[in-house]
mmCIF entry with sequence, helices, sheets and N, C-alpha, C, O atoms, coordinates in Angstrom:
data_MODEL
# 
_entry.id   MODEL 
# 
_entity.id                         1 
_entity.type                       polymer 
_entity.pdbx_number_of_molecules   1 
# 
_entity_poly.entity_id                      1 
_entity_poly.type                           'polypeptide(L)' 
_entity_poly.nstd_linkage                   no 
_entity_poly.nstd_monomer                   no 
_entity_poly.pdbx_seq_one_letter_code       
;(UNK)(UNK)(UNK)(UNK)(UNK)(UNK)(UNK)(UNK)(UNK)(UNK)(UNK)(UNK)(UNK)(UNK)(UNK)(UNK)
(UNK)(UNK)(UNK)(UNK)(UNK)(UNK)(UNK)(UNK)(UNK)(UNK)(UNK)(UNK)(UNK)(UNK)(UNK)(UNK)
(UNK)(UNK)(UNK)(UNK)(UNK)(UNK)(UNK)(UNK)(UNK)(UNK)(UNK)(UNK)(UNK)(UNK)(UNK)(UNK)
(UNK)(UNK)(UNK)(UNK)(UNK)
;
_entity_poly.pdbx_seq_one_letter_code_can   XXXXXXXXXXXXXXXXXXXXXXXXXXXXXXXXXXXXXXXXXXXXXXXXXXXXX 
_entity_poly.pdbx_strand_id                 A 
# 
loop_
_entity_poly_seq.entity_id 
_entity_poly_seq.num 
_entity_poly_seq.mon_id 
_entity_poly_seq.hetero 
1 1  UNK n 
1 2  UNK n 
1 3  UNK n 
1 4  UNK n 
1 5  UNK n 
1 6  UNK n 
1 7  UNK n 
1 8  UNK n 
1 9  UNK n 
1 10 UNK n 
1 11 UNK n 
1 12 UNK n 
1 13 UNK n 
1 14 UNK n 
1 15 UNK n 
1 16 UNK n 
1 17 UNK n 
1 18 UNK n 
1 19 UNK n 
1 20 UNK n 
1 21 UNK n 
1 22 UNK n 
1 23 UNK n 
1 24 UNK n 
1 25 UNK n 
1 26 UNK n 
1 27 UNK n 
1 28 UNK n 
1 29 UNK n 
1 30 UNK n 
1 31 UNK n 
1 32 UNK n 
1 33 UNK n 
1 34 UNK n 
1 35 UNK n 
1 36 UNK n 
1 37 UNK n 
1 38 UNK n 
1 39 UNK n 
1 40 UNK n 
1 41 UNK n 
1 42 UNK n 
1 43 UNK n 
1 44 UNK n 
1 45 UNK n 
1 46 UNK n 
1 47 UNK n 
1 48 UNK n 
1 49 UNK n 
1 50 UNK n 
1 51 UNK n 
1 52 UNK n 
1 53 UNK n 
# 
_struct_asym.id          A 
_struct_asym.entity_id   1 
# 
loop_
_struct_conf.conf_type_id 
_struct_conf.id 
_struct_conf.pdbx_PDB_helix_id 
_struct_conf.beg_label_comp_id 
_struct_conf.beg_label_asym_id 
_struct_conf.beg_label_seq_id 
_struct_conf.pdbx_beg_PDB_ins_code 
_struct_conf.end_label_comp_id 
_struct_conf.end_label_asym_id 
_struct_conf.end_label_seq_id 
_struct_conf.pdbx_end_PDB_ins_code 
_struct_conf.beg_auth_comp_id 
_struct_conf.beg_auth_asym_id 
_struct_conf.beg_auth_seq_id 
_struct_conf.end_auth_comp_id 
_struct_conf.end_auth_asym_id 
_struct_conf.end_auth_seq_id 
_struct_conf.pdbx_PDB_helix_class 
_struct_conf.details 
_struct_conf.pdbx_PDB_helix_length 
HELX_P HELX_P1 AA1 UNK A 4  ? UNK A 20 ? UNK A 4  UNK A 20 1 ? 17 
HELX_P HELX_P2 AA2 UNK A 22 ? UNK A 28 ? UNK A 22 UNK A 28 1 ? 7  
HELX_P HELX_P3 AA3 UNK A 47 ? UNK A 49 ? UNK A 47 UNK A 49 5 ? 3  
# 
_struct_conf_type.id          HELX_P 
_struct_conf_type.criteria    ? 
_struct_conf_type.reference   ? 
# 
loop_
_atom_site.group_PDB 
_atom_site.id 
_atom_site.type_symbol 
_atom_site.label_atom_id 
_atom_site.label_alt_id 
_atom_site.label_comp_id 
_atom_site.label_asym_id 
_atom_site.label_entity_id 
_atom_site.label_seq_id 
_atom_site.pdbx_PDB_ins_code 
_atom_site.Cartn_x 
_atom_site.Cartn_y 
_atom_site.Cartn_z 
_atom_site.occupancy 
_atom_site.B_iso_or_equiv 
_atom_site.pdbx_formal_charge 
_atom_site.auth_seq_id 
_atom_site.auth_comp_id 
_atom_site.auth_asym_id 
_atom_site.auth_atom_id 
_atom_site.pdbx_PDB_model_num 
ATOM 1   N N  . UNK A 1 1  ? 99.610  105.797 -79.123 1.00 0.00 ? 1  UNK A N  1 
ATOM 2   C CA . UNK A 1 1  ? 99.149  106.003 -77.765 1.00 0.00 ? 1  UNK A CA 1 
ATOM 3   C C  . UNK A 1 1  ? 100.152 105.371 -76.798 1.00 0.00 ? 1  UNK A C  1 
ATOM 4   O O  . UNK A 1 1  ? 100.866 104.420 -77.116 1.00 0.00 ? 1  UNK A O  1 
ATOM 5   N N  . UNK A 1 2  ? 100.160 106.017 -75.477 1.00 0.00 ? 2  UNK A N  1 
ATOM 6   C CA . UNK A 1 2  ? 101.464 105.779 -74.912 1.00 0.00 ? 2  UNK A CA 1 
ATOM 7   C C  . UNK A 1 2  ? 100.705 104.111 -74.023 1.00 0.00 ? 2  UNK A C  1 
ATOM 8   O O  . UNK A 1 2  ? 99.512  103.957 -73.763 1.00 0.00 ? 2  UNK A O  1 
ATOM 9   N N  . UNK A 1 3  ? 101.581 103.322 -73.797 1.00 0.00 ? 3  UNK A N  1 
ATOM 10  C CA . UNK A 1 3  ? 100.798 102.183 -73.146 1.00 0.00 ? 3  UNK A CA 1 
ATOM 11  C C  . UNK A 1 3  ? 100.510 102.082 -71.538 1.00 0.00 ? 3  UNK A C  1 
ATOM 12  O O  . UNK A 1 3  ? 100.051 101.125 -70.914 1.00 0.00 ? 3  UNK A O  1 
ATOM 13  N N  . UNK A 1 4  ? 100.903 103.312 -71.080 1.00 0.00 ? 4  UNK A N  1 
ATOM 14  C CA . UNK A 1 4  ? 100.976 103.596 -69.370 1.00 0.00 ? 4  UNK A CA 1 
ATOM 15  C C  . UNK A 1 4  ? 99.703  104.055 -69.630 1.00 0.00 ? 4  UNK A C  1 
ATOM 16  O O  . UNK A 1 4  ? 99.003  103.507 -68.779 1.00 0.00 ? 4  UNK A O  1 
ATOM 17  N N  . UNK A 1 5  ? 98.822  104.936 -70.510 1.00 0.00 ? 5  UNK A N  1 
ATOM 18  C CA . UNK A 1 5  ? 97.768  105.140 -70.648 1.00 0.00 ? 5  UNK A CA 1 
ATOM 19  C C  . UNK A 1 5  ? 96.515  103.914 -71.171 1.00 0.00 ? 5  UNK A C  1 
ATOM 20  O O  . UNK A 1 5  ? 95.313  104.170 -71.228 1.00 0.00 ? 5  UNK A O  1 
ATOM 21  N N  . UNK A 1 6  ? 97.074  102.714 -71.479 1.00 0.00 ? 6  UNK A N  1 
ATOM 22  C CA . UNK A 1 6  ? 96.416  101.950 -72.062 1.00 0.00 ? 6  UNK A CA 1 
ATOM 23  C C  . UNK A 1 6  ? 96.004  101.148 -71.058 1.00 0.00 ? 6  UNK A C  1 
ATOM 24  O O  . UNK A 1 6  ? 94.858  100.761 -70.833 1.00 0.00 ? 6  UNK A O  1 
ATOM 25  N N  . UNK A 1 7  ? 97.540  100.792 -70.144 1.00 0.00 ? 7  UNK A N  1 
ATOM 26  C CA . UNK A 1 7  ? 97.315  99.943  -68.772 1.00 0.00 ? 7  UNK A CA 1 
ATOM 27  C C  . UNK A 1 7  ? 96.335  100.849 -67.779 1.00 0.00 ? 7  UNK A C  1 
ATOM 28  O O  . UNK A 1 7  ? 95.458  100.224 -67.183 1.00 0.00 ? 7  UNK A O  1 
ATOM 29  N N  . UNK A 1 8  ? 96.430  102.271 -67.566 1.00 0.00 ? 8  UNK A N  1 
ATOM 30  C CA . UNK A 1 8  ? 95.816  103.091 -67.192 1.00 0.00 ? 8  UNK A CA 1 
ATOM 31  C C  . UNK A 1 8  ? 93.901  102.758 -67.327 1.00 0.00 ? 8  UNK A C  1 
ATOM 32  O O  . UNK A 1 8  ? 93.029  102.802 -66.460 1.00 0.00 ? 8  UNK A O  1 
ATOM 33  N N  . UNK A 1 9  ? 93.853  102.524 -68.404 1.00 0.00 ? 9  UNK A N  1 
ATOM 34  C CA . UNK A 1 9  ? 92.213  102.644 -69.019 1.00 0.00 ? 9  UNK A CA 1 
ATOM 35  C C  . UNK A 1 9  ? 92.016  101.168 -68.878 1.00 0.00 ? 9  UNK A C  1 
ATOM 36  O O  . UNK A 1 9  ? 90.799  101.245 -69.044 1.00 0.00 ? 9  UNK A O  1 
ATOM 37  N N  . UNK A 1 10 ? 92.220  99.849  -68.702 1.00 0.00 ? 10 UNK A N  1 
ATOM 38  C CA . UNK A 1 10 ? 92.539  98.964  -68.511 1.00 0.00 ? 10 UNK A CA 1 
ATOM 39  C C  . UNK A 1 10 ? 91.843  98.549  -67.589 1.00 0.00 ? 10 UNK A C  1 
ATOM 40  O O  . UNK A 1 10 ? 90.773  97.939  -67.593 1.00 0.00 ? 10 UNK A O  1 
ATOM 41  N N  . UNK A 1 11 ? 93.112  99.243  -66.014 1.00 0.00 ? 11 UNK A N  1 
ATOM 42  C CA . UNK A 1 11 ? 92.361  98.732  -64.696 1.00 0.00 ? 11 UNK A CA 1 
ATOM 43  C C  . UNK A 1 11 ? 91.147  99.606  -64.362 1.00 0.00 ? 11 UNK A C  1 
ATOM 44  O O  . UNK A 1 11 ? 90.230  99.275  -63.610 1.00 0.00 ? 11 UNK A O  1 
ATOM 45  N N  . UNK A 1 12 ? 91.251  100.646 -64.952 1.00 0.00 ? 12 UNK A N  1 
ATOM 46  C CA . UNK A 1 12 ? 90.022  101.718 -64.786 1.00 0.00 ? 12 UNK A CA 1 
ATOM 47  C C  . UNK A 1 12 ? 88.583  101.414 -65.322 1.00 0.00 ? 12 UNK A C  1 
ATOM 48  O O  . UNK A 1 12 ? 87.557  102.090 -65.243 1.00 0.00 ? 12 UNK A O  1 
ATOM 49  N N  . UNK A 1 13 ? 88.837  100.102 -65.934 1.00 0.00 ? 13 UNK A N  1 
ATOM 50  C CA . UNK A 1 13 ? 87.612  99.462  -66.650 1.00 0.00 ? 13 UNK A CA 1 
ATOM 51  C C  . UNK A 1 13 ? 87.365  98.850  -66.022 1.00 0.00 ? 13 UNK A C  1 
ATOM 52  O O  . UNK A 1 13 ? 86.174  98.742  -65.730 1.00 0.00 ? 13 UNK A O  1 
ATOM 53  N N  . UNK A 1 14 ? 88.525  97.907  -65.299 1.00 0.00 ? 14 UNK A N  1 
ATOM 54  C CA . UNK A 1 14 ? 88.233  96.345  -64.705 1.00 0.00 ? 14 UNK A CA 1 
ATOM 55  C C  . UNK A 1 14 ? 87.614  96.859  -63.111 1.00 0.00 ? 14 UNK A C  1 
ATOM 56  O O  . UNK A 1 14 ? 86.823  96.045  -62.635 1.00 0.00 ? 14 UNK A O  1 
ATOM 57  N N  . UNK A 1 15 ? 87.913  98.245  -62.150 1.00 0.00 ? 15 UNK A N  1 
ATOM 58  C CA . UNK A 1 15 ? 87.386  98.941  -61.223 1.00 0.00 ? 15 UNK A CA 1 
ATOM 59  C C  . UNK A 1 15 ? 85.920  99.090  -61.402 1.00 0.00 ? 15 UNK A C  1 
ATOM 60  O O  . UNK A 1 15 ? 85.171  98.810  -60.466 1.00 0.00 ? 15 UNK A O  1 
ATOM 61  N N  . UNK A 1 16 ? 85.386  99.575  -62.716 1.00 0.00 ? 16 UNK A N  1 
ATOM 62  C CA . UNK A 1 16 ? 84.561  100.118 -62.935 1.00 0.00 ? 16 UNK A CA 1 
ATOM 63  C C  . UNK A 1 16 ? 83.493  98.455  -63.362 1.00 0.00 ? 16 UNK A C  1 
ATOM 64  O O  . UNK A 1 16 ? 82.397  98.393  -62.806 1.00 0.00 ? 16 UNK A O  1 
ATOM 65  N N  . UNK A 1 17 ? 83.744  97.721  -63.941 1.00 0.00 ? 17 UNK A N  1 
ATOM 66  C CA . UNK A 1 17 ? 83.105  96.279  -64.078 1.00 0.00 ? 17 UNK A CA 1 
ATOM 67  C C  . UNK A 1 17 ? 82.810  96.060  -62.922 1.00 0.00 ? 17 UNK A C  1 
ATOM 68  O O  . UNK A 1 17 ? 81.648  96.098  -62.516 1.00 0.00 ? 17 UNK A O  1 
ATOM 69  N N  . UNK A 1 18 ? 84.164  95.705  -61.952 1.00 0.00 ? 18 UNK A N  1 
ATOM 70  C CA . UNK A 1 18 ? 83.924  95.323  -60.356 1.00 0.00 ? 18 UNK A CA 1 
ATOM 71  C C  . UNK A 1 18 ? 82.458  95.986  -60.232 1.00 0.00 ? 18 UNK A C  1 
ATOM 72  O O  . UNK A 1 18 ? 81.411  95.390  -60.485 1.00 0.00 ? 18 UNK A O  1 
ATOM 73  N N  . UNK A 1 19 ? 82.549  97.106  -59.869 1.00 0.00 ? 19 UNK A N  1 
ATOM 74  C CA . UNK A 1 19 ? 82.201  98.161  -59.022 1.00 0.00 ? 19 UNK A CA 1 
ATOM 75  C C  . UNK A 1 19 ? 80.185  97.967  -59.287 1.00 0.00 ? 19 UNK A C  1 
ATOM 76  O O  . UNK A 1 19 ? 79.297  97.890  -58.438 1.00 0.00 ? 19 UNK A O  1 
ATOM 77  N N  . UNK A 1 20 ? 80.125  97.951  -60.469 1.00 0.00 ? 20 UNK A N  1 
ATOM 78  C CA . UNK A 1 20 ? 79.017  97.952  -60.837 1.00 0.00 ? 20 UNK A CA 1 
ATOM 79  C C  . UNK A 1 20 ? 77.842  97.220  -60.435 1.00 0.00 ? 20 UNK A C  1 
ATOM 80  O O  . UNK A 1 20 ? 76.762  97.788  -60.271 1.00 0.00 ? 20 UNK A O  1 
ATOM 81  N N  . UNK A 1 21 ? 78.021  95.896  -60.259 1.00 0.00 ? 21 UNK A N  1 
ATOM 82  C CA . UNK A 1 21 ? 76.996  94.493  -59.493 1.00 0.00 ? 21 UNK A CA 1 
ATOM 83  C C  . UNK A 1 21 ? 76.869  94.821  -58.309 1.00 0.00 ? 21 UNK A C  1 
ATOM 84  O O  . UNK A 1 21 ? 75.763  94.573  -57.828 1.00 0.00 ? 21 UNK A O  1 
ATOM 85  N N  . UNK A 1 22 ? 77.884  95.473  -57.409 1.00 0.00 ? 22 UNK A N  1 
ATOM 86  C CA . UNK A 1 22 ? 78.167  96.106  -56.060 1.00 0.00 ? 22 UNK A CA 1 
ATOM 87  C C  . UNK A 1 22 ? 77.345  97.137  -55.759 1.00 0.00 ? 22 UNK A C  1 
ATOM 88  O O  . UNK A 1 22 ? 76.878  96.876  -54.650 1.00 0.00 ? 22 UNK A O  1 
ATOM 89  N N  . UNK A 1 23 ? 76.782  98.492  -56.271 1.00 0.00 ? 23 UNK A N  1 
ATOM 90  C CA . UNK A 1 23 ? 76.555  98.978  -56.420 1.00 0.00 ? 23 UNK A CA 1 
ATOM 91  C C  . UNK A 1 23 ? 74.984  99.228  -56.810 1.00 0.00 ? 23 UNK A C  1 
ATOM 92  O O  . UNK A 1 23 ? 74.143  100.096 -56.580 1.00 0.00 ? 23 UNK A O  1 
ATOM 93  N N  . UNK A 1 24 ? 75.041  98.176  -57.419 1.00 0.00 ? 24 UNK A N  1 
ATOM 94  C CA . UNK A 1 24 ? 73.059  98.149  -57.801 1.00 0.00 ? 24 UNK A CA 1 
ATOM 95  C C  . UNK A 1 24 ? 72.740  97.503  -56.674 1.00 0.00 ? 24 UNK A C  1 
ATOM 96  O O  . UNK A 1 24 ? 71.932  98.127  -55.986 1.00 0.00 ? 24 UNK A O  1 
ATOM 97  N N  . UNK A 1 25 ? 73.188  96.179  -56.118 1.00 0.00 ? 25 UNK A N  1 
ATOM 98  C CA . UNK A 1 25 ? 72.780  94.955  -55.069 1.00 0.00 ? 25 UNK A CA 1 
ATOM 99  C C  . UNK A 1 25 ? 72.638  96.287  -54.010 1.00 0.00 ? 25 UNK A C  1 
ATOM 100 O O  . UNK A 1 25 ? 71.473  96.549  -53.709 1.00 0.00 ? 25 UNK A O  1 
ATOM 101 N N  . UNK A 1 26 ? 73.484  96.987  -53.530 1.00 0.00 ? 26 UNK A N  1 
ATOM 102 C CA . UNK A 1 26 ? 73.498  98.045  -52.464 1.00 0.00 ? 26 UNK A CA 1 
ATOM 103 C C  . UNK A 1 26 ? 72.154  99.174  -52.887 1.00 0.00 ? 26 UNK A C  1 
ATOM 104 O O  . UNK A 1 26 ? 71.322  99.786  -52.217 1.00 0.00 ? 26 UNK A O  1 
ATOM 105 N N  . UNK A 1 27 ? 72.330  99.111  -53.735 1.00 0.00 ? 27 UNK A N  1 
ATOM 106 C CA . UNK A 1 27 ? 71.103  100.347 -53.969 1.00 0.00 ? 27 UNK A CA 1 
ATOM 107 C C  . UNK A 1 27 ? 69.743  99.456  -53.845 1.00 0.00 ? 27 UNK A C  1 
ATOM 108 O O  . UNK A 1 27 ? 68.983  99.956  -53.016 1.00 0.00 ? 27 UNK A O  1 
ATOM 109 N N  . UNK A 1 28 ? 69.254  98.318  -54.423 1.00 0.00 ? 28 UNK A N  1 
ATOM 110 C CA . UNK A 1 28 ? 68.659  97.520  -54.558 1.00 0.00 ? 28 UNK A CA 1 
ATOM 111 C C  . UNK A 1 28 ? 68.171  97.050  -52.751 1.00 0.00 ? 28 UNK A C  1 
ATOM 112 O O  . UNK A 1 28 ? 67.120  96.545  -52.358 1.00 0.00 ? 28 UNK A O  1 
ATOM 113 N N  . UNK A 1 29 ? 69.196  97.393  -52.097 1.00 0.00 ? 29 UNK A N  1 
ATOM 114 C CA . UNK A 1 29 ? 68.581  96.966  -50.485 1.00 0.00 ? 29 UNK A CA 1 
ATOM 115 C C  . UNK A 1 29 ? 68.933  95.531  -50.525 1.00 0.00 ? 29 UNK A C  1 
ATOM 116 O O  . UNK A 1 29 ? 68.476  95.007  -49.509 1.00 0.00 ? 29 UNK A O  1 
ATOM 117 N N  . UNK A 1 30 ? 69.467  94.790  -51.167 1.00 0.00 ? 30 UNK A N  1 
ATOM 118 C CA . UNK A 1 30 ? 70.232  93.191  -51.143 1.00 0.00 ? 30 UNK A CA 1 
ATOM 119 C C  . UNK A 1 30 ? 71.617  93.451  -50.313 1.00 0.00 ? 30 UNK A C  1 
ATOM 120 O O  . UNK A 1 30 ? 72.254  94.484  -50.111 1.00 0.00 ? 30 UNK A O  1 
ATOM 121 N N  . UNK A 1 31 ? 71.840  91.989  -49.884 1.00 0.00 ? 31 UNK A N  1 
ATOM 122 C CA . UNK A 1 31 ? 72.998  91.851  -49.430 1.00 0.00 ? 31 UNK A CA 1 
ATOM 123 C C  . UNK A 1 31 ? 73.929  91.045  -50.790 1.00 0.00 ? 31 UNK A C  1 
ATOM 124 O O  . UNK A 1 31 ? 73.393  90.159  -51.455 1.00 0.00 ? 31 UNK A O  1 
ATOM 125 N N  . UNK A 1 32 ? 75.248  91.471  -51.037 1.00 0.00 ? 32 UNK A N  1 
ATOM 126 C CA . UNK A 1 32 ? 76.023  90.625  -51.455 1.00 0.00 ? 32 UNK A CA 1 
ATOM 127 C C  . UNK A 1 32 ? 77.487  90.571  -51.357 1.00 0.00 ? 32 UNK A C  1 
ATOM 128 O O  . UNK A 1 32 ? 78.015  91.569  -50.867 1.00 0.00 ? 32 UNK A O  1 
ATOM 129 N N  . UNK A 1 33 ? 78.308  89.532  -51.753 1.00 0.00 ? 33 UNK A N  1 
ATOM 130 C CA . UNK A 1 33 ? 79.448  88.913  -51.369 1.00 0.00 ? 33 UNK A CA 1 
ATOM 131 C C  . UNK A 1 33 ? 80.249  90.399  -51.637 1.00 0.00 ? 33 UNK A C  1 
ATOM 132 O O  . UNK A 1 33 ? 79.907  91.111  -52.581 1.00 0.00 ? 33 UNK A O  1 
ATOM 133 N N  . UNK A 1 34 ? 81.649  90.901  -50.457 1.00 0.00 ? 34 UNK A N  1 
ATOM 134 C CA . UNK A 1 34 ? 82.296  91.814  -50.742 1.00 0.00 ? 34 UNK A CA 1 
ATOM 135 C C  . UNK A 1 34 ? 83.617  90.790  -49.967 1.00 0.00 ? 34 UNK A C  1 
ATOM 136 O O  . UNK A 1 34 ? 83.548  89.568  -49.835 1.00 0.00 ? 34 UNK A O  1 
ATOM 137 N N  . UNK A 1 35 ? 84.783  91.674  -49.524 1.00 0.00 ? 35 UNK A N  1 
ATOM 138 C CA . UNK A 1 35 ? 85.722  91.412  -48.986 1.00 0.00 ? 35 UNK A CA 1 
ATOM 139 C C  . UNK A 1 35 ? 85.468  91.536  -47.456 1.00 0.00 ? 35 UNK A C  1 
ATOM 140 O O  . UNK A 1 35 ? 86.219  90.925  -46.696 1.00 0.00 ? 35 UNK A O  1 
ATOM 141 N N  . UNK A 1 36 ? 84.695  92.113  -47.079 1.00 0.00 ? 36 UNK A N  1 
ATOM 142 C CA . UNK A 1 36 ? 84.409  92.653  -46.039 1.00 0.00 ? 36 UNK A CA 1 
ATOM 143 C C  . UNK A 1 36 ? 83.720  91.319  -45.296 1.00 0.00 ? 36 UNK A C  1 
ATOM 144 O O  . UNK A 1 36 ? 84.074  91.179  -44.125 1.00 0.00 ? 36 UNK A O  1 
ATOM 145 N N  . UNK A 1 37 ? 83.090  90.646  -45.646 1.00 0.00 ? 37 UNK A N  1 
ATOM 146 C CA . UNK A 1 37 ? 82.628  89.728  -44.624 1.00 0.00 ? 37 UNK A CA 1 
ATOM 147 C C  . UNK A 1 37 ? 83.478  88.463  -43.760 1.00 0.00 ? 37 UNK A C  1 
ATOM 148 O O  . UNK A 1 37 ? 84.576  87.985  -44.046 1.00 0.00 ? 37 UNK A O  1 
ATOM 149 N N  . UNK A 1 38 ? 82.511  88.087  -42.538 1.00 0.00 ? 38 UNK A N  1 
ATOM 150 C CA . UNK A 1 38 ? 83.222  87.249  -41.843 1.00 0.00 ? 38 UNK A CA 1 
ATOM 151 C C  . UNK A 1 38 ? 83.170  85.869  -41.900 1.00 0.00 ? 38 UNK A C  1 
ATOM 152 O O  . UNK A 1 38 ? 82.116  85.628  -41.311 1.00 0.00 ? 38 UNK A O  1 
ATOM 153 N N  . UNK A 1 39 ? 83.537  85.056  -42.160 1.00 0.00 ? 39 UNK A N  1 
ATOM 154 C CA . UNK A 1 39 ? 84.928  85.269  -42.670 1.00 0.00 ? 39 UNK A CA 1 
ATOM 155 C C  . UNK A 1 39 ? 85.427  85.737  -43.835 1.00 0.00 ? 39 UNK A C  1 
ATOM 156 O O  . UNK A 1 39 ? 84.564  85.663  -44.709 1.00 0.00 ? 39 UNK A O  1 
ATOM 157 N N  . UNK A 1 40 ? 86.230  86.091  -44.143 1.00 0.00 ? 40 UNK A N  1 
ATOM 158 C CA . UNK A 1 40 ? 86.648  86.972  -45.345 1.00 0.00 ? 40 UNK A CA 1 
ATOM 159 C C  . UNK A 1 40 ? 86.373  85.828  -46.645 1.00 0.00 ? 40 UNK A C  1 
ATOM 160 O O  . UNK A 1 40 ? 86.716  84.649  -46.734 1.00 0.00 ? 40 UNK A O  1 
ATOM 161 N N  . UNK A 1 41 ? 85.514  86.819  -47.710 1.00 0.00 ? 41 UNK A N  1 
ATOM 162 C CA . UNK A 1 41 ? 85.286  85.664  -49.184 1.00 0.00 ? 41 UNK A CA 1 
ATOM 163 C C  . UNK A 1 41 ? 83.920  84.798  -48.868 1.00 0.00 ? 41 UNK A C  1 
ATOM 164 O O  . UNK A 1 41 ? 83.232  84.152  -49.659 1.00 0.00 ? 41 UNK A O  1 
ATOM 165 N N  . UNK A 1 42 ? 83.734  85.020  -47.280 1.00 0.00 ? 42 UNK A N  1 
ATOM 166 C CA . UNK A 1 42 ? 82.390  83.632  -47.634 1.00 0.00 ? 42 UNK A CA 1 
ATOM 167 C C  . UNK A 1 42 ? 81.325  84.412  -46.937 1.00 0.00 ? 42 UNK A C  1 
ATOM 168 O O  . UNK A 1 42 ? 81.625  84.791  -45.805 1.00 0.00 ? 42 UNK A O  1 
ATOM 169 N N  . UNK A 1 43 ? 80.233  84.703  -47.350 1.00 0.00 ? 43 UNK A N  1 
ATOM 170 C CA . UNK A 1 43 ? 79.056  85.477  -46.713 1.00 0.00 ? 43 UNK A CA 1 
ATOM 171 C C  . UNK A 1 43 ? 78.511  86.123  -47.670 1.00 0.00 ? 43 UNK A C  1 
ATOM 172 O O  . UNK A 1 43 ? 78.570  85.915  -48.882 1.00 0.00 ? 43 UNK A O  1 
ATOM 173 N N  . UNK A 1 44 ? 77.897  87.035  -47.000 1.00 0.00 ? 44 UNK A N  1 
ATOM 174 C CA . UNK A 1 44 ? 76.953  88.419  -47.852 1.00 0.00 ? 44 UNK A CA 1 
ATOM 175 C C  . UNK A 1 44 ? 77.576  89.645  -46.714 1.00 0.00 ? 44 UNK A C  1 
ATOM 176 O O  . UNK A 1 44 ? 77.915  89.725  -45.533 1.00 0.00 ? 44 UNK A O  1 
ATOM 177 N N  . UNK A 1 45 ? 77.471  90.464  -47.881 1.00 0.00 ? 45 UNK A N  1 
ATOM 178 C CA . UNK A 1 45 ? 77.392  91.882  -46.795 1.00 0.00 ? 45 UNK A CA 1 
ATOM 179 C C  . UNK A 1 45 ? 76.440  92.916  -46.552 1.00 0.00 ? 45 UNK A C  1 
ATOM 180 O O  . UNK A 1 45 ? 75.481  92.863  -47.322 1.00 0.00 ? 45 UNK A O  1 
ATOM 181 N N  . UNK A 1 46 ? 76.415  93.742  -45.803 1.00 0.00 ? 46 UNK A N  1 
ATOM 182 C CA . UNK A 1 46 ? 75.170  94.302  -46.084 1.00 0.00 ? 46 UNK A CA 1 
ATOM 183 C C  . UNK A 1 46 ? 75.024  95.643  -47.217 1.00 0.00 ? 46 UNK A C  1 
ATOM 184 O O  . UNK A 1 46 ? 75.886  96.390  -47.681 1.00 0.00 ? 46 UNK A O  1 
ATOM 185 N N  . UNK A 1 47 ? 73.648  95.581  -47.410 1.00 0.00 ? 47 UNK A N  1 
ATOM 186 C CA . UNK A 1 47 ? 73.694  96.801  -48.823 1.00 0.00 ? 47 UNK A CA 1 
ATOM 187 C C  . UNK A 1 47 ? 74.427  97.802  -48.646 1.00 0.00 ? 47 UNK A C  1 
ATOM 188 O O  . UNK A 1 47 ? 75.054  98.077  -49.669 1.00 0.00 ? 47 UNK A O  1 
ATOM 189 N N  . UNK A 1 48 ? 74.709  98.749  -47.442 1.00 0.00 ? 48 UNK A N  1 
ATOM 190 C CA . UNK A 1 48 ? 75.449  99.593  -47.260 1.00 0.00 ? 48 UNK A CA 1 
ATOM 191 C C  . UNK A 1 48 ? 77.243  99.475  -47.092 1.00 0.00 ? 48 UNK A C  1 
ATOM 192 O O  . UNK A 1 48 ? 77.859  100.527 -46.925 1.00 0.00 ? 48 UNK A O  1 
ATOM 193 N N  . UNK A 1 49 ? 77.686  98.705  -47.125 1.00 0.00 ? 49 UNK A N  1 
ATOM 194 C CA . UNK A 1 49 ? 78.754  97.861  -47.344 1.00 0.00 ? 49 UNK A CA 1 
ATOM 195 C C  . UNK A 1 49 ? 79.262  97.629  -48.753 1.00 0.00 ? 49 UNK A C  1 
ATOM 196 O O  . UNK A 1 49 ? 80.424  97.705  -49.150 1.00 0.00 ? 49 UNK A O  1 
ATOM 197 N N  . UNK A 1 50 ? 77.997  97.284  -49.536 1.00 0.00 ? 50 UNK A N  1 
ATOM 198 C CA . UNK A 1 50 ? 78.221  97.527  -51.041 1.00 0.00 ? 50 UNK A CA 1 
ATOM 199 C C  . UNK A 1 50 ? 78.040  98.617  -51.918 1.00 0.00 ? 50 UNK A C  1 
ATOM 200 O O  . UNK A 1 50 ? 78.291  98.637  -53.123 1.00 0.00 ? 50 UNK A O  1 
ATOM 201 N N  . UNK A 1 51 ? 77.552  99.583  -51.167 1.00 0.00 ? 51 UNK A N  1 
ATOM 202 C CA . UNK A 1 51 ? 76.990  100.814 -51.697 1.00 0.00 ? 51 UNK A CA 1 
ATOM 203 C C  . UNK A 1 51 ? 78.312  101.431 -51.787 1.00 0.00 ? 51 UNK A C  1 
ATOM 204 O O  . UNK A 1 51 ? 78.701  102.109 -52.738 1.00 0.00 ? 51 UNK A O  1 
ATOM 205 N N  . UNK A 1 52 ? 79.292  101.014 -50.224 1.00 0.00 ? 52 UNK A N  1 
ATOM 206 C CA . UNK A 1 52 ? 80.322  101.844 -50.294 1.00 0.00 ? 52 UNK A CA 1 
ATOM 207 C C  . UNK A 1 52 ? 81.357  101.497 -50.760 1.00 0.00 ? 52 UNK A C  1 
ATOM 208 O O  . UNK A 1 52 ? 82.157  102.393 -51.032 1.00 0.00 ? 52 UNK A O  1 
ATOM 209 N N  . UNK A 1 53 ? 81.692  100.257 -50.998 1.00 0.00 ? 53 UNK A N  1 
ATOM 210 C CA . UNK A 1 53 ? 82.485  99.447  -51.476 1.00 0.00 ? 53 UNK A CA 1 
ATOM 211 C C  . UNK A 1 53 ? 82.822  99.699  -52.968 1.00 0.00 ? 53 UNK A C  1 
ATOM 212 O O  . UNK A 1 53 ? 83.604  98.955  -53.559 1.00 0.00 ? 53 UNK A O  1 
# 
């Protein structure tokens, strides 16, 4: 297997891990920590923020 495909499936996992806690908290109607808040790294955001995120 070629390893551009390996690094490929890799970050496409580590996106998809991210993505996931983000994603329920947003569906769920919770706020939680994204990049997006003010100040950047310290807060909550709102569910729709994580939904899209």
């Amino acid at each position: 297997m070629d390893w551009l495909h390996d690094a490929a499936c890799l970050f496409g996992g580590a996106f998809l891990v991210n993505a996931v806690p983000h994603f329920v908290r947003g569906m769920m109607g919770r706020p939680f920590q994204s990049p997006f808040t003010k100040p950047p790294g310290k807060g909550l955001s709102s569910s729709t923020v994580n939904v899209l995120w």
